[in-house]
N, C-alpha and C positions, 0 to 999 in steps of 0.2 A: 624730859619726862620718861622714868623708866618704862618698858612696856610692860602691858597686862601679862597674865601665868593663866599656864592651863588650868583648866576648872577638872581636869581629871589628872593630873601627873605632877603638875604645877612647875611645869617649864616655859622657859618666856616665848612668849609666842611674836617674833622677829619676822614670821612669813605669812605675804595677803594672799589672800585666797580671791577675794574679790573687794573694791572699795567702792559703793553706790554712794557717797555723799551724806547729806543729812538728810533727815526724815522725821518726822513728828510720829508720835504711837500712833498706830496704824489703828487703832480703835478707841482712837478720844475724840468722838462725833461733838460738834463743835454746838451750841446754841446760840440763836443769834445773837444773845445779850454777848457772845464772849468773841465774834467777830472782828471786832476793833482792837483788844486785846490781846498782848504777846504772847505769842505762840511759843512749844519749849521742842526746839530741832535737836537730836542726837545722831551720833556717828554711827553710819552705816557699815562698817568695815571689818570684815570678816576675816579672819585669821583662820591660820594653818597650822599644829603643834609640830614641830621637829620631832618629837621624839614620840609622840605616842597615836600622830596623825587625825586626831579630833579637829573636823572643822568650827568654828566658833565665832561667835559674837561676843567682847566682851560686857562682862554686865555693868553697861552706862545705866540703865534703870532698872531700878529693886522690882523685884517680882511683884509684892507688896500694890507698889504705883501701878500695875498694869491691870492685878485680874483684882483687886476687891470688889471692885463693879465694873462691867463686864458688857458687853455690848453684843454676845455672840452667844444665841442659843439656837442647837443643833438641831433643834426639830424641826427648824423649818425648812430644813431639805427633805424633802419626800424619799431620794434614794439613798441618803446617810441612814434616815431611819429604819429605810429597807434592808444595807446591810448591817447594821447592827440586829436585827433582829434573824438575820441567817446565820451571823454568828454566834446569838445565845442557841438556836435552835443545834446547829452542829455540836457545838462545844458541849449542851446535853447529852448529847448522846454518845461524845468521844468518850467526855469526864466521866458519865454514868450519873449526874447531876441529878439530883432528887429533894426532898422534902428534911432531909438530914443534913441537906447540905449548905456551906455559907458560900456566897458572891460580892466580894467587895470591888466597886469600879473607883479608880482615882480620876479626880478631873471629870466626873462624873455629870457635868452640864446640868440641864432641865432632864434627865431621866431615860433621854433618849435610846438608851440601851437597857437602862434596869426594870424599865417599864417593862419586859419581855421577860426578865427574869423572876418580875411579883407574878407576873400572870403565869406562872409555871408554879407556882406557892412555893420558891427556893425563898431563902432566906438570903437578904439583901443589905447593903450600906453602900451611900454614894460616898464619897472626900470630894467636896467643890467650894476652892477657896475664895469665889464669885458666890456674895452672899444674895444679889438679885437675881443670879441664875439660878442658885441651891434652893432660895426660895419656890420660883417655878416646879422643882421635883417636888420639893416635902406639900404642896397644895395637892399635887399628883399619890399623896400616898407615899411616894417613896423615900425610907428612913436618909438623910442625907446629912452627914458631919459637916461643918463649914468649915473649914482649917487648909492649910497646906501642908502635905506632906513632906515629910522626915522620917528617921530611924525614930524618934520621941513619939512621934503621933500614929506611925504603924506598930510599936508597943504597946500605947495607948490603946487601941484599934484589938489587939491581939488580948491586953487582959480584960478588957470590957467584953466583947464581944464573940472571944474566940478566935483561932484561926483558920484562914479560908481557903478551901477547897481550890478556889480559883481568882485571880486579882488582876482585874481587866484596867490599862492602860493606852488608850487609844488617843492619838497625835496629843500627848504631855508631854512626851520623854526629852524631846528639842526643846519643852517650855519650862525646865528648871533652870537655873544657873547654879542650885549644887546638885549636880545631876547624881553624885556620889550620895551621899546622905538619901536622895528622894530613893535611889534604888537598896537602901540601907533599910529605909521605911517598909520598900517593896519585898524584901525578904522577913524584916520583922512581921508583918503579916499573915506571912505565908507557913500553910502547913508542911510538915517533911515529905509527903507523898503529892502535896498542891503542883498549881503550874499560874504563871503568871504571864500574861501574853500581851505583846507589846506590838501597839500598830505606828509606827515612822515615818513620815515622807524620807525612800530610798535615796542618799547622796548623788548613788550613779546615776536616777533618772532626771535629778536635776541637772547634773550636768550634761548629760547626754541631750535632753532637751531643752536646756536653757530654759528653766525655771526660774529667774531671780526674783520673778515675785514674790517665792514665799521666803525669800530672806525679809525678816522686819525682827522689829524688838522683840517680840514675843518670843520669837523661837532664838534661841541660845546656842544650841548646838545644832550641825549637818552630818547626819548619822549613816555609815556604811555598818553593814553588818561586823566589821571586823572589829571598827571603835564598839560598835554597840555592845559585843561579845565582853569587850576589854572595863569596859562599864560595869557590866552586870557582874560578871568576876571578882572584880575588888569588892562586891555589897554579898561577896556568898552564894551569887547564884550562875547557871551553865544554861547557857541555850543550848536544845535537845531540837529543836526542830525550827523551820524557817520556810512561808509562805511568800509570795510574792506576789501584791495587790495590785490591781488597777487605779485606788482611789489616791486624790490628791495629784493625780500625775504620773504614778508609781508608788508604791508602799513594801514598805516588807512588815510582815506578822511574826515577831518572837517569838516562841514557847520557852522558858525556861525552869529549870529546877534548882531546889537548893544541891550544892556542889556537892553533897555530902551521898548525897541520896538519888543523882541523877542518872537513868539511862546512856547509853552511848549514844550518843547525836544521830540525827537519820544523816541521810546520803545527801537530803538539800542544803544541811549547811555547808558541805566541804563544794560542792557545787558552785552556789552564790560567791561562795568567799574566793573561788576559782575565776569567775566572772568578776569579782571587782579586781582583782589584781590583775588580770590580763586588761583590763581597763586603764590600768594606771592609780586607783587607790590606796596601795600599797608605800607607796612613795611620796615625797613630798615632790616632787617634781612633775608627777601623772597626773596633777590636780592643777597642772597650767593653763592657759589657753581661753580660761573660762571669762574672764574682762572681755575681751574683744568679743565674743559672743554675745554677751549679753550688750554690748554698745549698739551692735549690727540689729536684734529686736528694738533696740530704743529709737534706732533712727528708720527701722519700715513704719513702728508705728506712729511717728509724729508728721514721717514724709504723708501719709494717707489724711491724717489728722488737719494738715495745713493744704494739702488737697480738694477734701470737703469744703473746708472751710471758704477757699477762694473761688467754688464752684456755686456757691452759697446753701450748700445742702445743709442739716438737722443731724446731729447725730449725741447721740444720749447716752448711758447705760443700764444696763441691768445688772443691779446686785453691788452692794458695798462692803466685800469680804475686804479684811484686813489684807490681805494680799494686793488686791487692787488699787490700795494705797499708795504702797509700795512701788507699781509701775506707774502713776500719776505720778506721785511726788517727784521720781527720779526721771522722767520728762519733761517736767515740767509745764504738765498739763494743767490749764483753770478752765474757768465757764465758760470761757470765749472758745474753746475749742470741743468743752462736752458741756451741750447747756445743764443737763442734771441728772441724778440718779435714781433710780426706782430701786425698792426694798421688801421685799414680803415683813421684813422685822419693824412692827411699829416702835421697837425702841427708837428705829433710827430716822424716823419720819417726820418730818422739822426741823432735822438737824441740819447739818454741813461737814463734807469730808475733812477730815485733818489735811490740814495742808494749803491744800486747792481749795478749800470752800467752795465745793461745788456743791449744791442743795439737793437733798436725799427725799423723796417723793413716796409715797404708795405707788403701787403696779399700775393702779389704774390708772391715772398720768400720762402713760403709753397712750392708750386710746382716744385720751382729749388730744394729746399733742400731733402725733400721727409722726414719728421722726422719718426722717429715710434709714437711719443707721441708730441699731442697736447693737454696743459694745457688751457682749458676756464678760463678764469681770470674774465669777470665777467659773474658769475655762475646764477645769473637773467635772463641773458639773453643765456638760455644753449639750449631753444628749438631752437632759433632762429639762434643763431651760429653753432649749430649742422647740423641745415640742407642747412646753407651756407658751411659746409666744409664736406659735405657726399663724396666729390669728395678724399678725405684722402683715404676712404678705398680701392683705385683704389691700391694704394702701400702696403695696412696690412697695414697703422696707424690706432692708436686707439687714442682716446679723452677723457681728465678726468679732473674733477672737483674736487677741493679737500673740498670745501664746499656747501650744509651740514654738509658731511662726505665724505672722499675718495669714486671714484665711478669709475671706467675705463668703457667709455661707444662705440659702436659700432656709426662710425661717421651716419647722416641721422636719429639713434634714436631718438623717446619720453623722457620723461624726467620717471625714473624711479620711 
């Protein structure tokens, strides 16, 4: 079988980055009726381009099969909400953002961020190819295209509508598989004096801290600033500036312009891009090492795992982010080891993890069962769920994150 091609240079991609095995879409929550029913495993295995160093997934599943319906609305994070909403406030005041102005967000979820921009009276559009999530914005008021983005539909976008001041793209840019075209759309949109700002999970934080959870089908590509540059470039546009986020694990924020029309870059880009190549990003070589790391998280968390278990203690989770899938599946964890999950999202409450069939509860669940051990499944967000569930310690539960690294934490604690 010959191998897959880069999704941006279209050289065959010969070098693994990392290989996790099969894995089921990290967000096809299961109903009981489809329990007995064959389940569809695809290749986990991540690839390296030779020549143009984009990390990648090749696309074993069309875009299409993953987000039409959609399992993942971002408002039920209290601190996503929150910074979304410090970056329409900033971005006001940098842009000079006004009642004249247009705001197009892609991947645009239930609203979570444009809800700050109606309430400012800017003038708005979501693009969300999740027609149950789109639905949630347009009940909320806010105007929301249903489509996937391309250079077709950010033309579309541009004679309909105009074009926009500013084009906000927050963790999509990993979820295309023609990452080309989507940032073709991203320019078609975009005014000659606009900026378009791009939020990432950083490559180097994954690898530095052995993130392989958030490898699953959804995300396509592992973005260092350098590929990400090399991205935008080929669609016509220059990143002029680059922030460096705490969320997800690590983040970096794009700003870019069209190339015609753009500033000279500040000092952080040549900075970061100095920090991934003293890193070892630059090469295909600097990007080794990362298998055995990620094996060494697999095996504290299943040693702790089979620990409990033979101790005869409870231990459950909080939270059934697609990522969490991901380090189930690839341990091989079922119910005998985590009897079930809790979800703030009633989408997913009834259902059953992909995979593991482990059964996904409401929050309250917690307090009939009373576990000793509450797994945070996503570990992003561990200040925050830590001090929604301080009330654990009321029975001796403890709370533990197994990424980073294994941590048993005291519930209501900081992050260590």
């Amino acid at each position: 079988m010959p191998a897959p091609r880069c999704r941006l240079c279209t050289a065959e991609l010969d070098h693994t980055f990392v290989d996790l095995g099969m894995s089921p879409l990290c967000e096809n929550f299961l109903r009981s009726d489809q329990l007995d029913q064959p389940e569809t495993f695809y290749p986990l295995h991540v690839r390296i381009c030779g020549e143009c160093l984009l990390v990648q997934l090749p696309t074993y599943v069309p875009a299409e099969e993953i987000f039409t319906d959609y399992a993942y609305f971002s408002s039920y994070s209290d601190s996503w909400v929150a910074h979304a909403r410090r970056f329409v406030d900033d971005s006001a005041v940098t842009l000079g953002l006004g009642p004249e102005s247009f705001v197009v967000e892609v991947a645009s979820n239930d609203g979570y961020l444009l809800q700050h921009v109606t309430a400012r009276g800017i003038r708005c559009l979501g693009i969300e190819p999740a027609e149950n999530v789109a639905q949630a914005a347009i009940d909320r008021s806010i105007p929301t295209l249903v489509a996937f983005l391309g250079e077709e539909t950010g033309s579309q976008v541009a004679r309909e509508h105009g074009r926009a001041d500013l084009v906000v793209a927050n963790n999509v840019f990993a979820h295309v598989p023609d990452i080309v075209d989507f940032a073709r759309g991203l320019r078609a949109m975009l005014s000659d004096e606009g900026r378009v700002s791009i939020e990432v999970p950083h490559l180097a934080r994954l690898i530095e801290d052995n993130l392989y959870d958030t490898i699953y089908h959804e995300h396509f590509s592992y973005l260092s600033l350098l590929t990400t540059q090399r991205v935008l470039a080929a669609a016509g546009l220059t990143v002029v500036d680059v922030e460096e986020l705490p969320s997800h694990g690590g983040s970096l924020r794009t700003w870019s312009a069209p190339t015609e029309h753009a500033p000279t870059p500040t000092a952080a880009v040549a900075r970061v891009l100095e920090v991934e190549e003293a890193a070892g990003l630059h090469t295909v070589a600097g990007h080794g090492g990362f298998a055995a790391a990620v094996a060494a998280v697999r095996n504290d968390f299943l040693e702790f795992l089979i620990a409990r278990d033979r101790e005869g203690s409870t231990v459950v989770a909080y939270g059934a982010p697609g990522k969490g899938n991901t380090l189930l599946n690839h341990c091989g964890v079922r119910s005998d080891l985590i009897s079930f999950a809790v979800d703030r999202n009633p989408y997913k409450h009834g259902r059953f993890l992909p995979g593991t069939h482990i059964p996904v509860h409401p929050v309250a669940a917690l307090e009939s069962a009373r576990p000793d051990y509450v797994v945070i499944m996503p570990w992003n967000l561990r200040a925050e769920i830590s001090a929604q569930l301080e009330y654990v310690a009321a029975w001796g539960g403890k709370l533990v994150v197994a990424l980073p690294h294994l941590d048993i934490i005291e519930p209501g604690s900081p992050p260590g």
